[in-house]
C-alpha positions in Angstrom: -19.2 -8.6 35.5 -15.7 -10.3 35.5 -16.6 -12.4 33.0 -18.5 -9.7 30.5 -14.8 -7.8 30.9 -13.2 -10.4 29.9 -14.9 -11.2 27.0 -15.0 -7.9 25.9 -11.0 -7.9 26.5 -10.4 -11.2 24.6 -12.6 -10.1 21.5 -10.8 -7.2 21.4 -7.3 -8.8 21.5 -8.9 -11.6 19.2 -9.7 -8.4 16.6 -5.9 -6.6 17.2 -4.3 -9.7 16.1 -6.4 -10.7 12.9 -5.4 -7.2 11.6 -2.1 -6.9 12.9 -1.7 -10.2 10.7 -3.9 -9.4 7.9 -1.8 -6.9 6.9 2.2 -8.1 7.8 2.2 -11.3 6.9 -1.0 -12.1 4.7 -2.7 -14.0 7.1 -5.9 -15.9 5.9 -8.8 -15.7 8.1 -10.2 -18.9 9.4 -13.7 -18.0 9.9 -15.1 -19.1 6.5 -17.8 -15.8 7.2 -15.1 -13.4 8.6 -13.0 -14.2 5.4 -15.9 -13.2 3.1 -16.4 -10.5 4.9 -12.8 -9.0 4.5 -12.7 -10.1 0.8 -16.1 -8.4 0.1 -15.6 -4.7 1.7 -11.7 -4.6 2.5 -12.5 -3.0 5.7 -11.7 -3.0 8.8 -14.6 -1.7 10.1 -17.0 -4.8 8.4 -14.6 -6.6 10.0 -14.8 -5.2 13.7 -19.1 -5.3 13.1 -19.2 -9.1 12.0 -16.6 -9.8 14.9 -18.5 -7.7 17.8 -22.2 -9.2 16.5 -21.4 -12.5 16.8 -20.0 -12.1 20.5 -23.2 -10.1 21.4 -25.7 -11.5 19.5 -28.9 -13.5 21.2 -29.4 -17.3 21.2 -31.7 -19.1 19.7 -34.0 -18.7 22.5 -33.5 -15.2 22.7 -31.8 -14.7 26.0 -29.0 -12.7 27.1 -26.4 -15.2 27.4 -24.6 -12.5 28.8 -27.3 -12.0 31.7 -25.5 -13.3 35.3 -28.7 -14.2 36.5 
């Protein structure tokens, strides 16, 4: 449970800081797919979506890797 927590708490700072420097200093985004994202809606919202899918998303597999088990 720790470990979901602070996932959840890292993505979240992760996704505070992209926009705090998207918009003050003009930032580019790394993430060649997070980039196009931004450049194709200009939202933050598409944004936030791309960024909470991709640490929730399946594996290949299709397990949790999320699952403690």
């Amino acid at each position: 449970m720790v470990l979901i927590v602070g996932i959840i708490l890292l993505s979240l700072g992760d996704l505070a800081i992209t926009l705090i420097d998207l918009r003050s200093t003009g930032m580019m985004e790394a993430n060649p797919i997070a980039g196009y994202f931004i450049r194709l809606t200009q939202s933050v919202s598409a944004l936030a979506a791309y960024k909470m899918l991709s640490v929730t998303r399946n594996n290949r597999y299709g397990d949790d890797w999320l699952t403690l088990d």
